[in-house]
N, C-alpha and C positions, 0 to 999 in steps of 0.2 A: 243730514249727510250732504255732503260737499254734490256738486252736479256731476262733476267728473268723476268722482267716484262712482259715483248712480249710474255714468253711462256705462264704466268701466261692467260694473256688477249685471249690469241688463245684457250688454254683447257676450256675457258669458254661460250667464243662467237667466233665458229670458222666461218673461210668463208666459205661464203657464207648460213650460219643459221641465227639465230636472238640470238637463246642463245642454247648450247648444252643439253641433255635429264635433267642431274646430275646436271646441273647449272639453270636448269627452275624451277626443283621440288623443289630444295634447296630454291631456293629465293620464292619463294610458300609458303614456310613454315614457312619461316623467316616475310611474310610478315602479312600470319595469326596471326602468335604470335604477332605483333608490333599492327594490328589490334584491336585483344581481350585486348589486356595492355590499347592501347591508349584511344581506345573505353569506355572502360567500366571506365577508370580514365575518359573522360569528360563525360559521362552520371552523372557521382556521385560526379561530380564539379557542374555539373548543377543542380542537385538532391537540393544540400546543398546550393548553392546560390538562387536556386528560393524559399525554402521555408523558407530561412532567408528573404525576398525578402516581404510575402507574410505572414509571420509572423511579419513583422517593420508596413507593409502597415495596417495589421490589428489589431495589439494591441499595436500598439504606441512605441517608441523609450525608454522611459522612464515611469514607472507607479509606484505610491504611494498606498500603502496599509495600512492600519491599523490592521492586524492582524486576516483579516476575519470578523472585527468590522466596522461602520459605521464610517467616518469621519467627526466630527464635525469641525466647524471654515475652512471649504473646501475653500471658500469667499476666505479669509484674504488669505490663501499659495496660492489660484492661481495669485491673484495679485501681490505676493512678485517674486513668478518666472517667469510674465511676465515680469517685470523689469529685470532680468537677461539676461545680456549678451548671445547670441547661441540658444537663446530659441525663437523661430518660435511660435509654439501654443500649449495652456494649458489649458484642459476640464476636469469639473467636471463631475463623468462618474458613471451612475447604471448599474450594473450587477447581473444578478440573472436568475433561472430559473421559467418558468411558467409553466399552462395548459394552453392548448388553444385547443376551440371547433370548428370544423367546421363541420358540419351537422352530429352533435352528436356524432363526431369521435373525441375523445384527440390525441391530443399529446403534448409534452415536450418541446418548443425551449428552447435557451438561451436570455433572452431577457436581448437588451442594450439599453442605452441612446443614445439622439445623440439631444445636446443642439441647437436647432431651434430658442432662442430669440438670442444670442449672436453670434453664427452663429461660434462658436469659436474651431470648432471639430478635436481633437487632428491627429484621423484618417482620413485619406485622401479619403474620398468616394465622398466627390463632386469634387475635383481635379482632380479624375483619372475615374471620370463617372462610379461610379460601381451598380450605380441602373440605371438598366436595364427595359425596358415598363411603365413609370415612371418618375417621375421628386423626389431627394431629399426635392425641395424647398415646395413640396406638403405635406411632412409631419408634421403634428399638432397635438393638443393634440386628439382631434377624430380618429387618425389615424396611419397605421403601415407600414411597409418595409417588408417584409420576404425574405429569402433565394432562390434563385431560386430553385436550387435542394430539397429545405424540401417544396417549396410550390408547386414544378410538382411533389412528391412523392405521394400527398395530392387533388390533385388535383383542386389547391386554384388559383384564376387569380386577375387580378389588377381589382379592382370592388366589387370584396367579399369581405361578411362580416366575421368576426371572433369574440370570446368570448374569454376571458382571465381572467384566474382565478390563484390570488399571492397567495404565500406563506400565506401572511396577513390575509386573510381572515380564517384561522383557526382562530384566534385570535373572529370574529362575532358569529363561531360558538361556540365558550367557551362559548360567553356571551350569547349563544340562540338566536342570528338574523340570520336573513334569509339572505347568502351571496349572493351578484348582481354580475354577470361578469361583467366586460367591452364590451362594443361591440365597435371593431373599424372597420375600413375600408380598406382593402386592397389598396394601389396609389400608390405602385411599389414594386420592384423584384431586391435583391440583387444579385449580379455577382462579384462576389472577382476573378473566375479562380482558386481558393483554398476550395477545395471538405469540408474541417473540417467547415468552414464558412459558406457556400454557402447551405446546407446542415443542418444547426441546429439554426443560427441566426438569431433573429428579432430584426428591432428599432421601435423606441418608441422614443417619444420628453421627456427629460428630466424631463418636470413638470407630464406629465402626469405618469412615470416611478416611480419617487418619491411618485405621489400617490397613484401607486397602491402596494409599498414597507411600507408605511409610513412613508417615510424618515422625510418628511419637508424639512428643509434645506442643510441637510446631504449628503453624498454622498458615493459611497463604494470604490470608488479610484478616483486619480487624474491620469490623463495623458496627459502627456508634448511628443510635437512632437519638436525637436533641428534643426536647421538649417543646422548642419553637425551630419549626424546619428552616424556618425561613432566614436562621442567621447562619448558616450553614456553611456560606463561604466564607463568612468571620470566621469561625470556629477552625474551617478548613486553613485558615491563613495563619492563624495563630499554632494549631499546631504547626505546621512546615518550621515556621519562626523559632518558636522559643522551647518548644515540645519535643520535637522529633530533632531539633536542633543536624539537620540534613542526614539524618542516618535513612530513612524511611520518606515515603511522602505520602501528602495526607489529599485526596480528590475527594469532590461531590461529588453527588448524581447529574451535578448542574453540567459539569465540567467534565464529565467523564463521556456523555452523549450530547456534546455541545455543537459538533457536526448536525447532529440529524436535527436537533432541536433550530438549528439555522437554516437547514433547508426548508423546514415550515413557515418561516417567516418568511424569507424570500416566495414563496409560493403564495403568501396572504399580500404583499407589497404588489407581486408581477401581476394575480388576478384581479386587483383591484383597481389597477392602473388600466385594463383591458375593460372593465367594467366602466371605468369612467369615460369611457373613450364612448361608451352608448348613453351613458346624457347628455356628453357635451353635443353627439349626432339630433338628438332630441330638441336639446338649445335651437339648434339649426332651424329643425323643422317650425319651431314655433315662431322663432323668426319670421321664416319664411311666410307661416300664416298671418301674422299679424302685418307684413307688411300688405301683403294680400289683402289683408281686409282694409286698409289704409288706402290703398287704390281704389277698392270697390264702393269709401264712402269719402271716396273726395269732396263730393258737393256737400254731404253733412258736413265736413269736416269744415269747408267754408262756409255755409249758413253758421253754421255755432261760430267761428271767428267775427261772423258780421254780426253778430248778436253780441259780443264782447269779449267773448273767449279770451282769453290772452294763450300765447304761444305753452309756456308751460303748464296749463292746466289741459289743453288738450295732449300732449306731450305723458301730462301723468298719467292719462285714460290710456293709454298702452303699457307703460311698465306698470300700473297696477295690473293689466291684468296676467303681463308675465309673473309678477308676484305671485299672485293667486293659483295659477297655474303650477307653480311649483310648490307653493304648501298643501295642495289640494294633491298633487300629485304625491309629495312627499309623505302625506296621511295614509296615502291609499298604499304606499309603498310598503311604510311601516306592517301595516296591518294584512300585507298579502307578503310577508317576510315571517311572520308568526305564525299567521292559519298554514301555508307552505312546510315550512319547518315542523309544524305538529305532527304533519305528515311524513316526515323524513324518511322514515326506514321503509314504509309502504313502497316509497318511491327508491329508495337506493336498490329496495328487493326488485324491483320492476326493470329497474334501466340497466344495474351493472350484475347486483347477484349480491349477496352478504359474502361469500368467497374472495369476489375482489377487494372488498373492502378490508376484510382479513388478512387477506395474504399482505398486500401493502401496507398498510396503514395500523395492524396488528390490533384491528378495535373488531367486536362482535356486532354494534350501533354505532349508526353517526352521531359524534360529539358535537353539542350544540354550549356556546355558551356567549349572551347578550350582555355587551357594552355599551353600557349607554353615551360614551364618549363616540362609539362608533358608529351611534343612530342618530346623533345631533350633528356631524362629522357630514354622514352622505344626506344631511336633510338641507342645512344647510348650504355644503355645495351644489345641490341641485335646484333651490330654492333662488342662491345667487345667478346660476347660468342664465334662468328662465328668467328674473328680472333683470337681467343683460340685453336678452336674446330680444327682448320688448325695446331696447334702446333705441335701434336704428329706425325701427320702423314710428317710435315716438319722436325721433331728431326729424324724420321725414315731414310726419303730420305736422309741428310746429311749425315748420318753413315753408308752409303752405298759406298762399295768401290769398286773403275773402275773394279778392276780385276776380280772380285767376281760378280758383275752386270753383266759383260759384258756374264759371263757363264751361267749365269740364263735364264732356261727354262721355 
């Protein structure tokens, strides 16, 4: 081993210590900073992939719209894109909002379809079991799904009954009839694990949806589930194109919540930046330490030059140890970024509530999801700061000469 390495390694982790006072605090602080970066880049990777995640699962890969208008000849375009190549499954789909009575308390869901003859439903709720106390296969036209979270706010169970009252029925009262609810029956309880869902929607079998819309045959979008999601805005382009040739238009899930899905990225770019703003403080300090110890071992620093030293091997005995400092740092970051995170929810129940979490962010757990592009990213840059942050005080000790050292008090 080189000497200057050797010195490099001993002022850091001398014998018989584990690591010296200057060298523990240091990598402490390096390790926080690599922590807060890393940490907070996978929270808002997982942030943005679970509710891309959870937005595909619940409003389908691909949707047809007509303009806020009812789609007529619905029939004919879903069979034309079953026959398409990538195309998995294709429902005709109502959407709309109701009232709905339960012991003469309204409220507002969104009420959707969910085609029960054809069994053909774009979204994946019987695939992935999201009715919960309940079987999907139970629902018919006498009957509903609700939300779990809007049917415990409500205090509605699988068994109750409910009233529902469309839009439509303004329509009896122009003419002077007397409008009838619906009464259906509670036979289960939606669970998406996504608070905006879980929280405001109900199904409805398609025929019965129509009739309380007055659709008939019509429908208020199409949506196609692909067999690979991920080509979705091909797919989405191609129809507008050559498909719908501009009668209709055809959005993703991508593009349809492209707003919100931006404000999470901006929120991972602005925290990150703020985060880095506490290693580059850290750089400082170790700076600062090292020049520090560069004054306190002037006279070594001149004996080892009268001994032969040359300028830059004294020189490398401080930026290795800012190196060091920051991989050691950056290790400990990693791994107090994991052990942290295992513990997430303990900690989000403790500091904010699982409510807060919910209500903003519409998740039940904090989404956690590691990139490793993201952990070589803040190891890296902290790794370079701290062998920066060694420069000046290594420019220092080089320019330091034997005869001049060696007098220093």
């Amino acid at each position: 081993m080189k000497w200057w390495l050797y010195i490099a390694f001993k002022q850091l982790f001398p014998t018989g210590k584990i690591m010296s006072f200057f060298a523990g605090v240091s990598v402490l602080g390096v390790a926080l900073g690599v922590l807060g970066l890393y940490g907070t880049q996978s929270v808002m990777n997982g942030f943005h992939e679970q509710i891309g995640i959870k937005l595909r699962d619940t409003s389908g890969d691909v949707i047809i719209r007509n303009g806020g208008r009812a789609i007529r000849g619905g029939k004919e375009i879903v069979e034309k894109l079953k026959a398409m190549p990538g195309v998995d499954k294709v429902e005709e789909c109502g959407k709309g909002p109701v009232m709905m009575l339960f012991e003469n308390v309204p409220s507002f869901p969104m009420l959707r379809s969910y085609d029960t003859v054809s069994d053909e439903c774009a979204i994946p709720i019987k695939e992935k079991g999201f009715v919960k106390m309940g079987d999907i296969d139970s629902l018919d036209d006498s009957s509903i799904i609700l939300g779990m979270r809007f049917a415990g706010a409500r205090g509605i169970g699988v068994g109750d009954f409910v009233e529902i009252y469309s839009p439509t029925l303004l329509d009896k009262i122009r003419a002077d009839e007397v409008p009838m609810p619906v009464r259906l029956e509670v036979v289960g309880l939606l669970n998406t694990d996504f608070s905006d869902v879980d929280s405001n929607v109900a199904l409805v079998s398609l025929r019965r949806f129509r009739e309380l819309y007055n659709l008939g045959d019509m429908s208020h979008e199409i949506v196609v589930r692909l067999k690979n999601g991920d080509g979705a805005s091909a797919f989405a382009n191609f129809l507008n194109g050559d498909f719908l040739k501009g009668r209709m238009g055809a959005y993703t899930w991508l593009s349809s919540n492209e707003n919100f899905l931006r404000v999470i990225k901006t929120e991972k770019v602005m925290m990150s930046l703020i985060i880095l703003l506490i290693i580059i403080v850290a750089s400082f300090s170790i700076c600062v330490s090292l020049y520090t110890s560069v004054l306190r071992k002037t006279r070594e620093i001149g004996l080892v030059a009268a001994m032969g030293g040359r300028g830059w091997q004294i020189a490398m005995t401080y930026c290795v140890q800012g190196f060091l400092i920051g991989v050691c740092g950056s290790a400990l970051g990693l791994v107090l970024t994991r052990l942290i995170l295992d513990f997430r929810d303990s900690i989000v129940d403790f500091i904010l509530g699982r409510e807060t979490l919910t209500e903003f962010y519409f998740f039940t757990r904090l989404p956690v999801k590691y990139d490793l592009y993201d952990a070589v990213s803040a190891c890296v840059f902290a790794t370079v700061l701290c062998t920066l942050a060694g420069l000046f005080p290594a420019w220092r000790a080089s320019r330091l000469k034997a005869s001049e050292a060696m007098r220093n008090e």
